[in-house]
C-alpha positions as a Python dict, from the first residue, in 0.01 Angstrom:
ca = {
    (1, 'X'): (0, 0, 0),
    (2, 'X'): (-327, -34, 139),
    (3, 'X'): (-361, -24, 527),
    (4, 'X'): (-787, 56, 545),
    (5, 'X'): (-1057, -96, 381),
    (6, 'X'): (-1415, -282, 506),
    (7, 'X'): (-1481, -382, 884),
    (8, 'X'): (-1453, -708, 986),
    (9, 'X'): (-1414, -873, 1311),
    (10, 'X'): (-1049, -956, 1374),
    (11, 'X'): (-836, -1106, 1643),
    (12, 'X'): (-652, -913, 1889),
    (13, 'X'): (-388, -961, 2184),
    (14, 'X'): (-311, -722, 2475),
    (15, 'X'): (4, -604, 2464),
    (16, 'X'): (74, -628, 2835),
    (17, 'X'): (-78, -926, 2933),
    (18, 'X'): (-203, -1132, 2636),
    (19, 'X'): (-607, -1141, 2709),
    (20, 'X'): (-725, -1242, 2366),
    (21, 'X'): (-1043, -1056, 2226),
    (22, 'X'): (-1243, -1013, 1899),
    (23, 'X'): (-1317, -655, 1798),
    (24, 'X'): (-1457, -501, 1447),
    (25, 'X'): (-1198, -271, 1314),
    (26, 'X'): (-1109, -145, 956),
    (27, 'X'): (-753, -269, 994),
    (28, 'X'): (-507, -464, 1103),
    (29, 'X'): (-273, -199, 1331),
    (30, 'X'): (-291, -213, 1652),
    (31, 'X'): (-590, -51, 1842),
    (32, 'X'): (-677, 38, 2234),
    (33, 'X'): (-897, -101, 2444),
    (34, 'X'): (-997, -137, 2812),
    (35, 'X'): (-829, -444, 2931),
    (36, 'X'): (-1014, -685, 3172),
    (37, 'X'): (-710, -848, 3320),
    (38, 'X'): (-520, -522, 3366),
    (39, 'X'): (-823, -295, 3385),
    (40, 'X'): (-629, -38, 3213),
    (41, 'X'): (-655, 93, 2877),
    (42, 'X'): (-346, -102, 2683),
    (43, 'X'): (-298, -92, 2310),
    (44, 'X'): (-363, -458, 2118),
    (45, 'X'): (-161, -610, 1827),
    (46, 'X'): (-395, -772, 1534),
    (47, 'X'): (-323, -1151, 1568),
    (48, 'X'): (-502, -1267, 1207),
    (49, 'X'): (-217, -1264, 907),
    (50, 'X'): (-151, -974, 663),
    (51, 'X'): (-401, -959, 321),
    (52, 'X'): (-176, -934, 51),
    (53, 'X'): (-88, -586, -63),
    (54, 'X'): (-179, -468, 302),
    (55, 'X'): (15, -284, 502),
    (56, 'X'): (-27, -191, 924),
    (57, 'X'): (-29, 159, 993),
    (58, 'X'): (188, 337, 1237),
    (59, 'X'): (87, 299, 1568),
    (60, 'X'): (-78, 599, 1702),
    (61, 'X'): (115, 835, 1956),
    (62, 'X'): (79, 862, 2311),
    (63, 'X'): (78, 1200, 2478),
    (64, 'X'): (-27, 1388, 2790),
    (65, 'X'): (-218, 1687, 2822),
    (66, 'X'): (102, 1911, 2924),
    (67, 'X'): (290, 1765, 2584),
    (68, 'X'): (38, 1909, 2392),
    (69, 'X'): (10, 2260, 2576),
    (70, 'X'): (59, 2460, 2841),
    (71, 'X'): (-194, 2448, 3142),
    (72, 'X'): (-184, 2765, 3324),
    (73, 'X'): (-423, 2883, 3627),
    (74, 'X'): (-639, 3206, 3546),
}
């Protein structure tokens, strides 16, 4: 199943608030962006439909610095 191909601009929704905006992505997963209305960084859901034989693909994981490895002082 297909889940990349060309970029195109596409619709997409915050996640926490709903603020609609357009972005150019090569997808239709969700992506991250800098939201004006919570001026945070929040992931956003695609809001156009599906292609057929598309599929979305996994959202990516978030993780802090200390899940990744251990920060010790020299």
């Amino acid at each position: 199943m297909q889940t990349k191909g060309k970029m195109s601009t596409k619709e997409y929704e915050c996640t926490n608030c709903g603020l609609i905006k357009r972005s150019s992505t090569n997808h239709y997963g969700e992506i991250y962006l800098h939201c004006k209305s919570c001026e945070e960084l929040h992931p956003y859901k695609c809001n156009e439909p599906l292609p057929e034989g598309w599929g979305i693909p996994e959202p990516w994981k978030i993780v802090k610095l200390g899940d990744i490895c251990e920060i010790k002082a020299p």
